[in-house]
N, C-alpha and C positions, 0 to 999 in steps of 0.2 A: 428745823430751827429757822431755817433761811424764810419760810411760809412765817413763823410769826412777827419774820420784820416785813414782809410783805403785807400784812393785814394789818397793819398800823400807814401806809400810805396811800395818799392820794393819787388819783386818776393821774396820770403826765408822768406819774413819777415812779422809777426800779429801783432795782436793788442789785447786789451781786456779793462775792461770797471775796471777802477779804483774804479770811485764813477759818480754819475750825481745827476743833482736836474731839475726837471719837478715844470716848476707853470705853471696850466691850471686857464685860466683869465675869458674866456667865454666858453659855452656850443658848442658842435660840434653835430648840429642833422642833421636829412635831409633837412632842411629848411636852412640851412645855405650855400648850396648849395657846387660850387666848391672849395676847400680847397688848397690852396699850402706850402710845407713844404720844409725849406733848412736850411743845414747846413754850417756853416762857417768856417774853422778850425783857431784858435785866435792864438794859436805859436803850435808848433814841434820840438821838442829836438829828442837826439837820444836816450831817453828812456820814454819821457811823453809828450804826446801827449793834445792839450787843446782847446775843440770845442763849439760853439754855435750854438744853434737850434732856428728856430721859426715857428710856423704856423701859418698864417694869410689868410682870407676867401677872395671873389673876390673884395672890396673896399680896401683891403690892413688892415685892422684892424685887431689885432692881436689878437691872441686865445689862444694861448700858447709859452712859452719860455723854453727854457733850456739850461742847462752847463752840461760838460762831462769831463771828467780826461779820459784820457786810458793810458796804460803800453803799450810800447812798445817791441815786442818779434823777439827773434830770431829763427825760428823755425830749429827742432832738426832734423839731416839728419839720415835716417838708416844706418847702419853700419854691414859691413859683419863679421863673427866672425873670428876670427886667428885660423890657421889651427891646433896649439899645444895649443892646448886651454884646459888647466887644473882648472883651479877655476872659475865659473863662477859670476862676478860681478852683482848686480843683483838693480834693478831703479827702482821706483814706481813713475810713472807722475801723477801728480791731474787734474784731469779734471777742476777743480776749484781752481783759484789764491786767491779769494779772499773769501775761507773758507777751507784753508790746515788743518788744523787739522781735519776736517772732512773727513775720507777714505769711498767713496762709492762704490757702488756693478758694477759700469761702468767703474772705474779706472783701469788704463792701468800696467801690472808685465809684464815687458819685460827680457828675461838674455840676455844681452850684450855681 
């Protein structure tokens, strides 16, 4: 689902996953043979993004559904520093939108 708000944007620009809700209806084993899954994107704003999933086995019977929120992002260009560069500003990016108060050991300290 998240891939088909990703194939609606342009080059510079992400996405990430707001919220989603998965109902799985029936079982997916090997017996159930070949599986197809697609997403639909339901609207696209320029900052949330709103998608539907489903997968359904080879008679077309459905197996699971879902919905997806994502945030739309701008991603951050680097930047070269200025050559009189006395005080250095200083950025913590969260690897994670959607649990900022938590700072983890992967998150990015860059001086700008």
């Amino acid at each position: 689902m998240g891939l088909a708000i990703w194939s609606t944007l342009e080059k510079g620009i992400a996405q990430t996953t707001l919220e989603f809700k998965i109902s799985l209806i029936r079982p997916i084993t090997p017996a159930t043979g070949l599986i197809k899954a697609e997403g639909i994107v339901l609207n696209r704003g320029r900052r949330i993004g709103i998608a539907d999933g489903r997968i359904t086995d080879q008679n077309g019977r459905l197996l699971a559904h879902g919905t997806t929120t994502c945030l739309i992002l701008t991603l951050m260009r680097h930047r070269q520093p200025r050559r009189n560069w006395r005080c250095p500003r200083i950025q913590i990016r969260l690897n994670s939108i959607i649990e900022p108060a938590a700072l983890v050991a992967t998150d990015i300290l860059k001086v700008m």
